[in-house]
VMD Tcl script that builds the backbone (N, CA, C; Angstrom):
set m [mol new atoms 336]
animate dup $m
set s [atomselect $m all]
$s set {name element resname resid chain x y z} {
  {N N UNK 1 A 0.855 -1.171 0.000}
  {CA C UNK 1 A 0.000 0.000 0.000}
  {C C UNK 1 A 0.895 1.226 0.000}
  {N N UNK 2 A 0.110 2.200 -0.564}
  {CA C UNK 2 A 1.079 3.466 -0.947}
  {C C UNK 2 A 0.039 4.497 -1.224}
  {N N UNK 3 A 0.710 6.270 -1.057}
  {CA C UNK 3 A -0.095 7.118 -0.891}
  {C C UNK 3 A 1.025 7.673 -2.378}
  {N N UNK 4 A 0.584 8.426 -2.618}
  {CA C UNK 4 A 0.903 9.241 -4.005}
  {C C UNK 4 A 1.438 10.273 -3.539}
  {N N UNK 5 A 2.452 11.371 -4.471}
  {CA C UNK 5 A 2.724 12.329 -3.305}
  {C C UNK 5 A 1.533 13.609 -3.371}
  {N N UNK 6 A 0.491 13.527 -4.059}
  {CA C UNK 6 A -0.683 14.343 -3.730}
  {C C UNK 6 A -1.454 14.197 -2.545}
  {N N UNK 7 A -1.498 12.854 -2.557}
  {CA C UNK 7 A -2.020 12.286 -0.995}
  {C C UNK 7 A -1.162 12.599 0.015}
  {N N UNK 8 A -0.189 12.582 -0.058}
  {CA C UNK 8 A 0.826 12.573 1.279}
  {C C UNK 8 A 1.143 13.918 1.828}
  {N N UNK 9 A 0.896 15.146 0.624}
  {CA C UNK 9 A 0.384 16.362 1.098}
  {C C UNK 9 A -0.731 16.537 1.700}
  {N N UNK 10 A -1.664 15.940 1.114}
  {CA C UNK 10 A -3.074 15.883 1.462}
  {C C UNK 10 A -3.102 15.498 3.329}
  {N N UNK 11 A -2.619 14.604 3.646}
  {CA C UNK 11 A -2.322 13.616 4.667}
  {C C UNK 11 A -1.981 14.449 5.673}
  {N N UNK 12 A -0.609 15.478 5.085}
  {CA C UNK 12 A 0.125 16.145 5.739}
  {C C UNK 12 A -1.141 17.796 6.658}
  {N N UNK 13 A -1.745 18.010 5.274}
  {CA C UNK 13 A -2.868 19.148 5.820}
  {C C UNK 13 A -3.345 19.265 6.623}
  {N N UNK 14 A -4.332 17.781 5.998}
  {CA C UNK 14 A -5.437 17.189 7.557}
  {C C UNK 14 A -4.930 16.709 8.411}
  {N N UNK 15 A -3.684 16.664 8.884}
  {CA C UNK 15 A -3.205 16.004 10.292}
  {C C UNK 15 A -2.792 17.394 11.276}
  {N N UNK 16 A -2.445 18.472 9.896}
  {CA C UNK 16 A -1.963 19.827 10.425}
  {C C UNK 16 A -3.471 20.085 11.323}
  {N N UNK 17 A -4.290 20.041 10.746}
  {CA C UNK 17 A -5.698 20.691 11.185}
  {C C UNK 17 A -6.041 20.092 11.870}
  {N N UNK 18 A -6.541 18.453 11.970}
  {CA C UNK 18 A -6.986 17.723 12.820}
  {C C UNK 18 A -6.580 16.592 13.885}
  {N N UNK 19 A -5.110 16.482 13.901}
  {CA C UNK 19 A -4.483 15.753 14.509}
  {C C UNK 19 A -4.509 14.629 13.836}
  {N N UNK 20 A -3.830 13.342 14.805}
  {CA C UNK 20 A -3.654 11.566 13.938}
  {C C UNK 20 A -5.280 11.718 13.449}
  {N N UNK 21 A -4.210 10.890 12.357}
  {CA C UNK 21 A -5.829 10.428 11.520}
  {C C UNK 21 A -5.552 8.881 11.294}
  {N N UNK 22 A -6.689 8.568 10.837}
  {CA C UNK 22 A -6.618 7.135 9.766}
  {C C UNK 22 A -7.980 6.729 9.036}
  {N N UNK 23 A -7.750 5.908 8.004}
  {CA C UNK 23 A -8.314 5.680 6.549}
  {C C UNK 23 A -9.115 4.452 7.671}
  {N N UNK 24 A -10.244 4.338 6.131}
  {CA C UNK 24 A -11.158 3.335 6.683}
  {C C UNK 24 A -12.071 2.927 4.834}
  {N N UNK 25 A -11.581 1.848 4.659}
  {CA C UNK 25 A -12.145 1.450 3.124}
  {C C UNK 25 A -13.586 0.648 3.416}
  {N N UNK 26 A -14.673 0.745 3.075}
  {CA C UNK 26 A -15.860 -0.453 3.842}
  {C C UNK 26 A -16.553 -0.632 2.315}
  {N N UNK 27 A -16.546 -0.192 1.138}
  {CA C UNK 27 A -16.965 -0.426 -0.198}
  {C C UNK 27 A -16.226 0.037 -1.014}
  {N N UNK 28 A -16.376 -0.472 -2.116}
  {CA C UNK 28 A -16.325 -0.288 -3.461}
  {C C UNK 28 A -15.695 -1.757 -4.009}
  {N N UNK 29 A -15.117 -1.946 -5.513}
  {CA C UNK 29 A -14.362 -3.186 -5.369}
  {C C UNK 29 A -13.576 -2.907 -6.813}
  {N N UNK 30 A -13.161 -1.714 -7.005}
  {CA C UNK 30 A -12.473 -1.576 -7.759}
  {C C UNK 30 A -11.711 -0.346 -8.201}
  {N N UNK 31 A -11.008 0.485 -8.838}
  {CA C UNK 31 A -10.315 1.483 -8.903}
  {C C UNK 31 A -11.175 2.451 -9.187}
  {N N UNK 32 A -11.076 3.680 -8.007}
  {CA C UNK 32 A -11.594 4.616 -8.189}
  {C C UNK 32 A -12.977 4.505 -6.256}
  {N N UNK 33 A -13.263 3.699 -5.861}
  {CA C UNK 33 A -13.572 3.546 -4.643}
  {C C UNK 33 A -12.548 4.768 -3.660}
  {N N UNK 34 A -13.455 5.184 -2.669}
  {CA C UNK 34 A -12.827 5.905 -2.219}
  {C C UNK 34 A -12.632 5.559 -0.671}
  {N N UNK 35 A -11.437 5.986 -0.098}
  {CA C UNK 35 A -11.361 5.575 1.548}
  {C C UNK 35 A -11.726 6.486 2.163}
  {N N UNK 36 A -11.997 6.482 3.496}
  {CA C UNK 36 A -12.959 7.479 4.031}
  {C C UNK 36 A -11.783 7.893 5.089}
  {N N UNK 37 A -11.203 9.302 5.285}
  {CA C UNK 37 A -10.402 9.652 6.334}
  {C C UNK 37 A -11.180 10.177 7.292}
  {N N UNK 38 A -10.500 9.721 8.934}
  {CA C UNK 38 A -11.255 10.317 9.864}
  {C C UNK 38 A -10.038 10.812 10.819}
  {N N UNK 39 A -10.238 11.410 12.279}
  {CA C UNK 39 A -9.188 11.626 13.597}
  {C C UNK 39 A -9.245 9.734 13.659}
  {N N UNK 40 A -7.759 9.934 13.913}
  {CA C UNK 40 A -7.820 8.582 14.366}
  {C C UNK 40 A -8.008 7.956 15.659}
  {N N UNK 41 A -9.146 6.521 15.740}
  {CA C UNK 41 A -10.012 6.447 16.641}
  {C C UNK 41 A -11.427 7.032 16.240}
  {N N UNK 42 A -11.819 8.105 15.611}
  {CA C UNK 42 A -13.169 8.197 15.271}
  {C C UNK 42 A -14.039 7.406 15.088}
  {N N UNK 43 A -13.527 6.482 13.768}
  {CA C UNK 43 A -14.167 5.525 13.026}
  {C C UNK 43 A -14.094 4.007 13.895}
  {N N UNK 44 A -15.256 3.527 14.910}
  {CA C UNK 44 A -15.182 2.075 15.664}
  {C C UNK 44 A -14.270 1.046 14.584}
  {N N UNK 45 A -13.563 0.370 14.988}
  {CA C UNK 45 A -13.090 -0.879 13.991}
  {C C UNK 45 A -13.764 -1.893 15.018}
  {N N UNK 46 A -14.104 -3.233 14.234}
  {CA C UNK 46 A -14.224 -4.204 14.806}
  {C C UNK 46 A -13.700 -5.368 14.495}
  {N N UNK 47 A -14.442 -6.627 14.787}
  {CA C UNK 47 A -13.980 -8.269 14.171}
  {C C UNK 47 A -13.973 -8.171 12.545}
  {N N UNK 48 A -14.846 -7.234 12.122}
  {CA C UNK 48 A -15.109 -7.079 10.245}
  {C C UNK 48 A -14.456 -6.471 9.887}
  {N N UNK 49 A -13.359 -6.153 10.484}
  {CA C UNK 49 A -12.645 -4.912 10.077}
  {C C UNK 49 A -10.759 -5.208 10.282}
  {N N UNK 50 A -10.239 -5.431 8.959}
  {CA C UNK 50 A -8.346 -5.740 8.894}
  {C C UNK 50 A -7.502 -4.561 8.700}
  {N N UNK 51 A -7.118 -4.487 9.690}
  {CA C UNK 51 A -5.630 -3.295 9.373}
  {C C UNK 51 A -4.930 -3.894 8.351}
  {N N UNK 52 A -4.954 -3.376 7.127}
  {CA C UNK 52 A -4.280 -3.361 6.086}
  {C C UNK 52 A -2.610 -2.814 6.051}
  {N N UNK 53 A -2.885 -0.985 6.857}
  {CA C UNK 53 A -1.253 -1.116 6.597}
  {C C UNK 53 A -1.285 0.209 7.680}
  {N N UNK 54 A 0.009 0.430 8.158}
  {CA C UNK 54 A -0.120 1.847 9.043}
  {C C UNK 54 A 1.392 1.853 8.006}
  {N N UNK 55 A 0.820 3.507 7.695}
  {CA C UNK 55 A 1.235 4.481 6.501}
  {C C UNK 55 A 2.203 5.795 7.059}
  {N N UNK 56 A 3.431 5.298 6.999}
  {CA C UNK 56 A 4.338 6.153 7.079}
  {C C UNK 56 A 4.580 7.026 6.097}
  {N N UNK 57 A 4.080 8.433 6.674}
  {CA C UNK 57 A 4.125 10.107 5.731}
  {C C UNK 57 A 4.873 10.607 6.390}
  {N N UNK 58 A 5.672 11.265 5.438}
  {CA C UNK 58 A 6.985 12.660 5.391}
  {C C UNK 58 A 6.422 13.188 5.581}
  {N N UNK 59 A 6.747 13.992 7.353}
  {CA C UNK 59 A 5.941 14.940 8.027}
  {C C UNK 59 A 5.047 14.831 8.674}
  {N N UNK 60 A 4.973 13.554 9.286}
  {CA C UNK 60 A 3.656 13.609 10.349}
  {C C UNK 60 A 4.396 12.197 11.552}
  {N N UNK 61 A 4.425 12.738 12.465}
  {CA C UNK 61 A 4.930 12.037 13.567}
  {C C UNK 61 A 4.454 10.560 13.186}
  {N N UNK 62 A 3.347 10.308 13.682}
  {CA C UNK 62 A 2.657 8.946 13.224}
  {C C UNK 62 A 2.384 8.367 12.283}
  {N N UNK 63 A 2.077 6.646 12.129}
  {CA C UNK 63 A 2.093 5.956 11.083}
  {C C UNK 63 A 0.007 6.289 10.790}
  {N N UNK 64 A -0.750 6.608 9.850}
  {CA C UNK 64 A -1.472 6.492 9.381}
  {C C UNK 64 A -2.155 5.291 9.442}
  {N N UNK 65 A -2.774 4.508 10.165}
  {CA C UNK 65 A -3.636 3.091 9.787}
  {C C UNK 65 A -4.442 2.978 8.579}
  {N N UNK 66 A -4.608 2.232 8.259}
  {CA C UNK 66 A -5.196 1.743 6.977}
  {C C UNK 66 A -6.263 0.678 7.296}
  {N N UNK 67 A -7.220 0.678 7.663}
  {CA C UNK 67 A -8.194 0.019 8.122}
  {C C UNK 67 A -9.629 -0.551 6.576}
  {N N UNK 68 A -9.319 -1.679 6.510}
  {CA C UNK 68 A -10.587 -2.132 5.284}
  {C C UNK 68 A -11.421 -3.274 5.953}
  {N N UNK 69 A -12.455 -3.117 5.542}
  {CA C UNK 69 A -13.500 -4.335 5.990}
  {C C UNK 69 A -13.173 -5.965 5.430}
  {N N UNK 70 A -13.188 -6.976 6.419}
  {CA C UNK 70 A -12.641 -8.101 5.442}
  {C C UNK 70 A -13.242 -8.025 4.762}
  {N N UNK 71 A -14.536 -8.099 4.158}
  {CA C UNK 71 A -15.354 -8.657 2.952}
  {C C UNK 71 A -14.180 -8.205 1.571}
  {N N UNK 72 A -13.855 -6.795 1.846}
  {CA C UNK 72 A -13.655 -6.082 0.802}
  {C C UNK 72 A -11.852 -6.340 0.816}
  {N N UNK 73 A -11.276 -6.703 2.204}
  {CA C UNK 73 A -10.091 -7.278 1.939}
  {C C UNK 73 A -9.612 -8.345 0.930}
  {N N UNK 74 A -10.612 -9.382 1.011}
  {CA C UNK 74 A -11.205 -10.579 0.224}
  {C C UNK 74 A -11.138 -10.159 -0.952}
  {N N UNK 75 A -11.463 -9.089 -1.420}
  {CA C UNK 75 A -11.549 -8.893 -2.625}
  {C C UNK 75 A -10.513 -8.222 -3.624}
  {N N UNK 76 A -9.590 -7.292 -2.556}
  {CA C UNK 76 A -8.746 -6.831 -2.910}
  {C C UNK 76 A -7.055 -7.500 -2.582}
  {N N UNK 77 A -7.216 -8.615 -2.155}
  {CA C UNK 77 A -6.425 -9.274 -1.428}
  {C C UNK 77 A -5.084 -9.408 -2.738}
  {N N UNK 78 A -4.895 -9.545 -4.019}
  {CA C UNK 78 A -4.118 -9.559 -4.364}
  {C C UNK 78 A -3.619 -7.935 -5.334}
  {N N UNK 79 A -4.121 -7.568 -5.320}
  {CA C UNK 79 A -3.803 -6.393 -5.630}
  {C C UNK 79 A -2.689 -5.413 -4.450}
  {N N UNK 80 A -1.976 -4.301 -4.759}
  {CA C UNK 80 A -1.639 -3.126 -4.428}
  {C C UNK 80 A -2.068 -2.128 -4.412}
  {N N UNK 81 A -2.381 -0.889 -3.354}
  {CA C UNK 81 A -3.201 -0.406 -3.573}
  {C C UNK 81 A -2.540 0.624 -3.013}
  {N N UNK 82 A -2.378 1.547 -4.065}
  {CA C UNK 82 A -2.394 3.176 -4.027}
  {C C UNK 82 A -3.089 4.079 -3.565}
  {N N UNK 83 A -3.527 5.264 -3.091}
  {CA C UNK 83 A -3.799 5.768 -2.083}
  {C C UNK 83 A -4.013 7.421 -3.176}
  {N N UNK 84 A -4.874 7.746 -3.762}
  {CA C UNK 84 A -4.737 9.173 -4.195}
  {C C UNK 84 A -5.559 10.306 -4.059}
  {N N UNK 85 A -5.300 11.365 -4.784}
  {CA C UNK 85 A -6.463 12.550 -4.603}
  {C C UNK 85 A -6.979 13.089 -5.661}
  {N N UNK 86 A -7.730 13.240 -6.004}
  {CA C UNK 86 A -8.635 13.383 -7.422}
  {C C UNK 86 A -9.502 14.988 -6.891}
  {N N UNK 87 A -9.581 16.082 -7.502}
  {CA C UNK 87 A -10.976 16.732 -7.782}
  {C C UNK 87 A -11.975 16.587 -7.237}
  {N N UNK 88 A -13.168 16.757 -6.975}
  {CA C UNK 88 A -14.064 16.625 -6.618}
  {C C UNK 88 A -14.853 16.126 -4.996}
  {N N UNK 89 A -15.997 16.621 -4.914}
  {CA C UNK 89 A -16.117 16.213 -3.318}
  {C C UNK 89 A -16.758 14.732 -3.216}
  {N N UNK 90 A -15.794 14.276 -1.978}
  {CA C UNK 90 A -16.116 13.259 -1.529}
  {C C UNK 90 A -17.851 12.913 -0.215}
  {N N UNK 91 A -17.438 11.929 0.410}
  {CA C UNK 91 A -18.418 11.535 1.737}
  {C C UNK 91 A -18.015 12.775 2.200}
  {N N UNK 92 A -19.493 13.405 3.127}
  {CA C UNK 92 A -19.135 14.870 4.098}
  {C C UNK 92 A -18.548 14.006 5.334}
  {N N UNK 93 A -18.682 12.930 5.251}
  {CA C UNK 93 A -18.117 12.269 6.679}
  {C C UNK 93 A -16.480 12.309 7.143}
  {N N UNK 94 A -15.719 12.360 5.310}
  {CA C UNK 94 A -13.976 12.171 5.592}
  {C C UNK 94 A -14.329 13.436 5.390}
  {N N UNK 95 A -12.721 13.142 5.922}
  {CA C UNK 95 A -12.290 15.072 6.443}
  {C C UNK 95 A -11.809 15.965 5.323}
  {N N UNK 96 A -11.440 15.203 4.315}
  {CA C UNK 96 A -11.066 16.051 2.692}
  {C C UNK 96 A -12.061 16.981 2.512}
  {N N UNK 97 A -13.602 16.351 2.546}
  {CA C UNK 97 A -14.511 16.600 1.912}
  {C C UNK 97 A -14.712 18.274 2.127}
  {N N UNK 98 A -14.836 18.496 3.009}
  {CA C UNK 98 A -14.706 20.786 2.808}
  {C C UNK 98 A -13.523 20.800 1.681}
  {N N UNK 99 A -12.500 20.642 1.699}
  {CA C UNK 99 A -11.491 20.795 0.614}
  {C C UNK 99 A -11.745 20.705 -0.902}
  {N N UNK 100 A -12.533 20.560 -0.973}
  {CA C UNK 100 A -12.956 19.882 -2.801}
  {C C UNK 100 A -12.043 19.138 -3.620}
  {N N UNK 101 A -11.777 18.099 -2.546}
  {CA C UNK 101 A -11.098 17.278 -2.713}
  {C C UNK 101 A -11.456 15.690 -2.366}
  {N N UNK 102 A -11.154 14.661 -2.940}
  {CA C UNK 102 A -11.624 13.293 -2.569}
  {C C UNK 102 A -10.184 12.340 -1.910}
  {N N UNK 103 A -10.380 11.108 -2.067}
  {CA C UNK 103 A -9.002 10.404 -1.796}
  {C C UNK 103 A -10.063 9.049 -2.639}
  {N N UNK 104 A -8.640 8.665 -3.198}
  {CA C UNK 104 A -9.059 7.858 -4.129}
  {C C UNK 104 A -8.445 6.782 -4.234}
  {N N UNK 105 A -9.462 5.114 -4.383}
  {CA C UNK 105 A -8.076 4.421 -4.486}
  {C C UNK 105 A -7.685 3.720 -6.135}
  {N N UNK 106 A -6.848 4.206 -6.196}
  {CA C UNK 106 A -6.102 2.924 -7.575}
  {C C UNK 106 A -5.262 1.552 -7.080}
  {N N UNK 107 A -5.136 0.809 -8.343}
  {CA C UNK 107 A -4.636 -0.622 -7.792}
  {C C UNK 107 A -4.161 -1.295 -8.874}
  {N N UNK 108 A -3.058 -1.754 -8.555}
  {CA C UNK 108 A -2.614 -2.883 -9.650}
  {C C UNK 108 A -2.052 -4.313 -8.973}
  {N N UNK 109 A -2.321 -5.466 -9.768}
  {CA C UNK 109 A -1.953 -6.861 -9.566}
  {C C UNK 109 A -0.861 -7.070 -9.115}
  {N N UNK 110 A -0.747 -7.364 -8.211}
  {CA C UNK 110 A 0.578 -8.394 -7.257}
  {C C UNK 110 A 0.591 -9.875 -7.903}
  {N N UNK 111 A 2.208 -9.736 -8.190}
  {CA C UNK 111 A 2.478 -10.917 -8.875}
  {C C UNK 111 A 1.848 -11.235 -9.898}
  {N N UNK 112 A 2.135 -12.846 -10.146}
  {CA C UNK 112 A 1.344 -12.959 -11.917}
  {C C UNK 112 A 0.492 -12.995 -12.433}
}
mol reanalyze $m
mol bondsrecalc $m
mol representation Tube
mol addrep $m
């Protein structure tokens, strides 16, 4: 897993403004699905729910968690998955969303 360096500015903003954060993926199943950023701890995780990756960004004390629902782990399980920022507004729930900005994910195949 990997953030782009648009994201990792992005990352860098909202942590300026809102303290630790972390990602939380619960749909989509293919490129262009978006992860939902919150303060980290906002968002409950539970038994349905796999830490994917804690995301070390240039410039922010802490590692970023990466939190996805198994169902959707399952699905993305062989892929890589990039981390970006696209235009447009996202969920009012992640914290981009005042920004007119989204976070976006892309992905390509691991291994053959």
């Amino acid at each position: 897993m990997e953030l782009t360096p648009a994201a990792a500015d992005l990352v860098r903003q909202l942590r300026k403004a809102h303290g630790p954060l972390m990602f939380h993926q619960s749909g989509g199943c293919c490129d262009g699905s978006a992860p939902m950023c919150y303060q980290d701890g906002e968002f409950r995780t539970g038994n349905s729910d796999v830490l994917l990756a804690s995301l070390a960004v240039e410039g922010v004390a802490e590692r970023v968690p990466f939190w996805m629902s198994r169902s959707q782990f399952e699905v993305w399980a062989h892929t890589r998955l990039i981390v970006d920022v696209v235009a447009g507004r996202g969920s009012g729930f992640s914290l981009e969303a005042p920004e007119g900005v989204r976070f976006l994910i892309r992905s390509r195949l691991v291994g053959g």
